[in-house]
N, C-alpha and C positions, 0 to 999 in steps of 0.2 A: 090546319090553316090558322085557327086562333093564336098557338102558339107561337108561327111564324110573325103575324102583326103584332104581338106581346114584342117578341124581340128586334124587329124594328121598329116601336115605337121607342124601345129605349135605347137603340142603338143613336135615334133621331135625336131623342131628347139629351143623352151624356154628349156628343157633339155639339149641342146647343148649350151645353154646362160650358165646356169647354170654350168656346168661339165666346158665351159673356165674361168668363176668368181671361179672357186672352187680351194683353193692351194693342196697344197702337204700334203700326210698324213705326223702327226707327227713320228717320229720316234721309233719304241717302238720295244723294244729287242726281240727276243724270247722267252729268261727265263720271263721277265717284263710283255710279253701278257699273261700270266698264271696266273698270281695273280690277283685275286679281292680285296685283301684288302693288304697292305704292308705299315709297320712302321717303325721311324727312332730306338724310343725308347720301346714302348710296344703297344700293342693289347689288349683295355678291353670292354668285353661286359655284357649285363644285358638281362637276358630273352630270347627264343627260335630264336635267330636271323639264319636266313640261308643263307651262303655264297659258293656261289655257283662257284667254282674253289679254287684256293690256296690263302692261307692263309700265311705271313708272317712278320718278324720284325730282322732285320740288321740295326747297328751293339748291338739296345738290345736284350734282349731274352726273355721278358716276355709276357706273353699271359694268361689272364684272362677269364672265362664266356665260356669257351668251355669245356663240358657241362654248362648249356642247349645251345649253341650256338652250333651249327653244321656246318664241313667244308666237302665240297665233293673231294677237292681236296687231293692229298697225303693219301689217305684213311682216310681222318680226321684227320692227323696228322700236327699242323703250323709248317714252316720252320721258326730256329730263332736261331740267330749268325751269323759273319760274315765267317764262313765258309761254310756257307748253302746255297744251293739255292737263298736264301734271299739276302742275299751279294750279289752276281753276279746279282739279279735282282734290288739290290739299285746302284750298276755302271751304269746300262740301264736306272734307273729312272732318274739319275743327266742328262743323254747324251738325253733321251727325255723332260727333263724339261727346259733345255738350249736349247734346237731345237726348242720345240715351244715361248720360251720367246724372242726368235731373229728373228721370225718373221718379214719381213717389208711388206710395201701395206696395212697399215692395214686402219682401220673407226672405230673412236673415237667412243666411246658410255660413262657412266656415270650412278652414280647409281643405279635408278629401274628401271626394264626393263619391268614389268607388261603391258600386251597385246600387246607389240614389237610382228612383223612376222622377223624375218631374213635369209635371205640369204647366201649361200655360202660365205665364207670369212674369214680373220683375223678380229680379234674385239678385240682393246685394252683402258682398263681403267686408268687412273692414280691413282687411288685411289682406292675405294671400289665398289664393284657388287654386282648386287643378286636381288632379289624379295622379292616383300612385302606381307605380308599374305594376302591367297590363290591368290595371284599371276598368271599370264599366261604367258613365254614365247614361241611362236611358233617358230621353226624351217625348213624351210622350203625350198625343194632343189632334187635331185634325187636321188638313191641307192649308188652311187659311190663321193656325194658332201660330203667336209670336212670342218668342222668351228670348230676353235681356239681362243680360249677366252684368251687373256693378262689381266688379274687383276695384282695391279702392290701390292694392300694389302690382303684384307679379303674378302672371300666369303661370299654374304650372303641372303641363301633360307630360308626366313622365315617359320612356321608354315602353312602347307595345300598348299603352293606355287606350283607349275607345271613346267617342260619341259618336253613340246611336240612337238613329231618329225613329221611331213607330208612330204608328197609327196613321200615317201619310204627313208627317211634318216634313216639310221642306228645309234644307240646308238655308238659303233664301230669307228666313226668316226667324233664322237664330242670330243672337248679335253679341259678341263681348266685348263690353268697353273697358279697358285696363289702365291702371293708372299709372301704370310704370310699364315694364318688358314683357313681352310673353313667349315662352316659350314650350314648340308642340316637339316632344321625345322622338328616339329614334324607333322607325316602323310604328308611330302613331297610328289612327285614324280618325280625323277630328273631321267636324259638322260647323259649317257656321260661319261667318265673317267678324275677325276680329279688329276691334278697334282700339289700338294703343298708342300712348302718349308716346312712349320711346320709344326702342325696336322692337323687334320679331326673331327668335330662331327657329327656325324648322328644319329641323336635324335628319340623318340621315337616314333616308327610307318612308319617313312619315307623307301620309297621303292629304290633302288637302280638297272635304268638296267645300271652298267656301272662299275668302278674300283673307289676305294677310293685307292690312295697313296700318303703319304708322305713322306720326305727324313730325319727331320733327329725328329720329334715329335711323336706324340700318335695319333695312329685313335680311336676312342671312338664310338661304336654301342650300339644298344639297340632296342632289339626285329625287326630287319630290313631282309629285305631282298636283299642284293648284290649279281648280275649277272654279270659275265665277259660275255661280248658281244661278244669275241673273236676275231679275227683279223681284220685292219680296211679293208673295202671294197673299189678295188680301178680300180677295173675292170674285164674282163674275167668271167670266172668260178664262182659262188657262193658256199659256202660250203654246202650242203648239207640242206636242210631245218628240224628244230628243234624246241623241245618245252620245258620249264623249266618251273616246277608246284611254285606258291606263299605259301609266309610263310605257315606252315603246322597247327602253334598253334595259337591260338586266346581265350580271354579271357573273358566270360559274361558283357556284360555289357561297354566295353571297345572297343572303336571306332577301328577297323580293316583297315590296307591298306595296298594293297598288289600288286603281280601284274604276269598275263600271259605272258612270253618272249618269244616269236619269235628269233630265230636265224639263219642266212644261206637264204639261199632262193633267192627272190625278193621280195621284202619289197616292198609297202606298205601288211602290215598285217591286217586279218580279224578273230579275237577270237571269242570263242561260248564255249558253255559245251555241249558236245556230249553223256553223259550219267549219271546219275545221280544227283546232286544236290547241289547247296551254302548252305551252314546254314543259319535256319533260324535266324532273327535279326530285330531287330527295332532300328531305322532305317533296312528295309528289304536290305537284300547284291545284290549288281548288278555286274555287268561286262561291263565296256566300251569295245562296239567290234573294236573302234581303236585303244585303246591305251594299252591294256591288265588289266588297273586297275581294281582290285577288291575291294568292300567298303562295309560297312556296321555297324551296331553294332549287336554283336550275342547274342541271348538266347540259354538257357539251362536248359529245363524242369528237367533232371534227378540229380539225385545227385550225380552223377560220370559224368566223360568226355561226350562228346556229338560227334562222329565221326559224318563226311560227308563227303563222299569216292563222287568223279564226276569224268568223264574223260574230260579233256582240250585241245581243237582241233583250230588249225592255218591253215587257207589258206593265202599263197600268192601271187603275180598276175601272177605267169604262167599260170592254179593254180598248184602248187604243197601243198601239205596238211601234217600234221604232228598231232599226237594226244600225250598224256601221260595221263597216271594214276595219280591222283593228291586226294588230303583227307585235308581236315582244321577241325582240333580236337577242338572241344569247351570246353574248362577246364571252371569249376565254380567258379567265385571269390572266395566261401566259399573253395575252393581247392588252393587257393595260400596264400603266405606269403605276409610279408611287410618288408624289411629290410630297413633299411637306418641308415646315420651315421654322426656324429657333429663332425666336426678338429677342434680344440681348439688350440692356443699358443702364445706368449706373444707379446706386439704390437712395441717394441723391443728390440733390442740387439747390443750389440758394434760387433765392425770388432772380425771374428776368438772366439767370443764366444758359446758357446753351448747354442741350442734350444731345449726345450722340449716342441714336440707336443701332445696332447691326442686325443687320436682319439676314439670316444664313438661309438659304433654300438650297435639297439636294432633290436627285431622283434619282430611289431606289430602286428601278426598273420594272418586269424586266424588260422594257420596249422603251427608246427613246421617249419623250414628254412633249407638245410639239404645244408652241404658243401659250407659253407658260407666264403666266401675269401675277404680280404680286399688288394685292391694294392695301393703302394704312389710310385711313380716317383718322387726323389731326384730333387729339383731344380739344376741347372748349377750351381756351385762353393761351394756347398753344400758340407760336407763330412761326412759318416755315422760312428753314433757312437756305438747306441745301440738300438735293439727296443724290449720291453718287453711286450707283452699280459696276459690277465688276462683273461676269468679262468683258473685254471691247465688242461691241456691239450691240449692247445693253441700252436703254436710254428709261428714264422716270420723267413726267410731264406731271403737273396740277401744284397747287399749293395745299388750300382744306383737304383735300383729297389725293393722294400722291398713290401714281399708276405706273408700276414697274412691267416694262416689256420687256424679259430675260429672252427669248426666241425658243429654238428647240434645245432641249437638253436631254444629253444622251444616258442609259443607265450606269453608267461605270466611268472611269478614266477622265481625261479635262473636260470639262464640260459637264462635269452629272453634277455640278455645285456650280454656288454663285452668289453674291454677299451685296446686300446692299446700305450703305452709311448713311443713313438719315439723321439730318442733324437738326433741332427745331428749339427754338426759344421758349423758358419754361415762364408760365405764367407767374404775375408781379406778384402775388399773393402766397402766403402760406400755405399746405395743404398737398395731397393725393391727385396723381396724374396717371392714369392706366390706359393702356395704347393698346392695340392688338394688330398685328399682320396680318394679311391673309390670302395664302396663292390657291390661282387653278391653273388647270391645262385644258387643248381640247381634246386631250386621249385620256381615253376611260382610267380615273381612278382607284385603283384596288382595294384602295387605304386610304376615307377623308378625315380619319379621326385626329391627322397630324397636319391639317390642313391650316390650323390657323393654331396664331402663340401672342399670349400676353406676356406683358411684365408690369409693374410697376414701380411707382418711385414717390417720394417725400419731397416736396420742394418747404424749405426752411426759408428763415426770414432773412433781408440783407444781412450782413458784416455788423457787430457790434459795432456801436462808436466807444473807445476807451472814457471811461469816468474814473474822476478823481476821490479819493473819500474825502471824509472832513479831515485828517489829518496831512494828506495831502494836501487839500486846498490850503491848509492854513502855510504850509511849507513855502507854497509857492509863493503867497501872499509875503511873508518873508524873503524869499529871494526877490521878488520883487523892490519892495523897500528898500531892503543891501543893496539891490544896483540902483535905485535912486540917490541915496545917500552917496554914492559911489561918483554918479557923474555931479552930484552937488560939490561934493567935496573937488572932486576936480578944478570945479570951476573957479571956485575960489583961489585955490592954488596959481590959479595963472593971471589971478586980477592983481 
């Protein structure tokens, strides 16, 4: 019995270390706690990604890949303009992105953080952050500890990398504010709500419990799964204990990760399948029961979809319990497309001249590609002139944001290609202009890695004006005089 009260007095008392090490949550608006994913400029995705809460983009308006992308919030519907939701939730984003980048008390850290455990606290970089593939960061602290990540540039979770929370830290109440892009690898599994000045990529596979926003760029998904974690945890009451089922689609043959989310409760969480079944796969699919991730690669004997209905059950340390109905559809590769697409245009151009970019999209099959959209985001000082598609029946609408409606396209023969000529005025100034394309379909993807294509280009200064040298000038200054003298002398001549 002694020994027992030994070990939770210190159990009591290293959580009371922990809760005084831990600051202040960052500041996050009401409207701003609602969104899982939020853009300065547009929202484009590729592939069945599922985001789970609100979807938006203030002050652009465009939103790409929804369908197949699915939003839970708004009834599926993205908030976008600056009179929308959106807006008032990019005021809350500037006011929490300034809160946690002002931060003081912090501990320096620097770029890979691969098997680091950390602690409650500020952590700030001067430079760049992030993990290296398949990476480990631990997080480690109690239900109500907060840790804020100062990056002072670029995010960066490479391919298969990890953060993991213990000791019941909440997703909720991890925060990184970025001073430039960040970007989570392919088959990530990141924690936390990121906060960045520019965009977001969350590349393909990567599982998200936590908010992708940025303030004034592009969030870029691709077959993922984002969870709003919901409000940070900072004491009292827990919200009710909850379950959110992992991406629903999955692709033969195609490496899956995904992930069980725990919400509310008392964290730490323990996941299981309560009824029914993962697909099968080879690699066979598992479920980590700390972390909720789900893995695997899946087969699919039939030649249509492959359902796998299971029910997804969370204890947490009350316990209190939570289940949900949850299904991962196995589409057959022979059931997806292939889109991808080549930007083409010249290496360069003088100040304020027009550019003509070509933007080629094919699909490599083997299934027709049905509602195939192509979006380009206008660089900064860029001005649009014209953009013309090919085949008939095509059409582009937007200026900043220009949105190509190619329709369906078939995998082979006319129609499996299609070109679009953007033409856009190069800004007045000297310097570097990089564009990027980028299509989806709403038939599953087999292949998003050829999904989007940059190029770049030099914009040089006007046209020299010709100058004379000094012995020039003096030339002229002579001819000059010879034809003064010339019409003098005439003059006289006729007096």
């Amino acid at each position: 019995m002694k020994k027992l009260t030994l070990l939770l007095f210190v159990c009591v008392t290293f959580n009371a270390y922990l809760q005084a090490q831990s600051p202040a949550t960052v500041i996050m608006g009401p409207n701003l706690s609602t969104f899982s994913v939020l853009a300065g400029a547009a929202v484009t995705n590729t592939g069945p990604t599922a985001v789970i809460g609100n979807l938006g983009v203030s002050a652009g308006t465009a939103v790409s890949g929804f369908p197949p992308g699915t939003i839970t919030g708004n009834g599926g519907v993205p908030y976008t303009g600056a009179g929308s939701l959106a807006g008032t939730a990019q005021g809350e984003l500037t006011t929490a992105y300034n809160d946690a980048q002002s931060r003081t008390g912090f501990t320096n850290v620097a770029g890979n953080l691969d098997g680091d455990t950390l602690t409650p606290g500020v952590y700030r970089s001067t430079s760049t952050l992030g993990l290296g593939a398949g990476g480990i960061l631990y997080l480690n602290g109690a239900a109500n500890s907060i840790f804020i990540f100062q990056v002072a540039t670029a995010l960066n979770m490479t391919s298969g990398s990890q953060v993991i929370l213990e000791g019941g830290v909440t997703a909720a109440n991890v925060f990184w504010q970025v001073g430039s892009s960040a970007t989570i690898g392919t088959g990530a599994t990141f924690n936390g709500t990121i906060l960045a000045y520019a965009s977001i990529t969350v590349a393909t596979g990567a599982a998200m419990n936590g908010r992708s926003l940025a303030q004034i760029g592009t969030v870029t998904l691709d077959t993922n799964t984002v969870i709003n974690p919901g409000p940070a945890y900072t004491g009292g009451t827990p919200p009710a204990l909850a379950l959110n089922c992992p991406l629903a689609t999955a692709v033969a043959g195609v490496p899956y990760n995904s992930l069980l989310v725990g919400t509310g409760g008392t964290p730490p969480y323990t996941y299981s399948i309560a009824s029914g079944s993962l697909p099968t796969g080879s690699p066979a699919f598992s479920l980590n029961p700390s972390t909720g991730a789900i893995t695997g690669t899946p087969t699919c004997a039939g030649p249509s979809s492959c359902p796998f209905p299971f029910g997804g059950h969370v204890v947490d340390t009350i316990p209190n319990s939570a289940e949900a109905s949850c299904s991962i559809t196995v589409v057959p590769a022979t059931a997806t497309a292939d889109v991808s697409i080549v930007k083409t245009g010249p290496a360069t151009v003088i100040a304020s001249g027009n550019i003509t970019y070509t933007l080629t999209v094919r699909n490599a099959g083997p299934i027709s590609a049905a509602a195939v959209t192509v979006t380009d985001i206008l660089p900064a000082g860029t001005t649009y002139v014209s953009a013309t598609p090919s085949p008939a029946g095509s059409s582009c609408s937007g200026t900043n944001t220009v949105i190509c409606s190619l329709g369906t396209m078939p995998s082979s023969g006319a129609g499996s290609s299609a070109t679009i000529q953007l033409v856009v005025v190069a800004p007045s100034a000297p310097g570097s202009v990089a564009n990027t394309g980028t299509v989806v379909s709403t038939t599953p993807d087999s292949n998003t890695s050829n999904n989007r294509s940059s190029t770049s280009l030099t914009v040089s200064g006007p046209a020299a004006v010709p100058t004379l040298s000094t012995w020039g000038l003096a030339l002229l200054a002579l001819l000059l005089l010879l034809a003064g003298c010339s019409v003098l002398f005439s003059r006289k001549a006729h007096v």
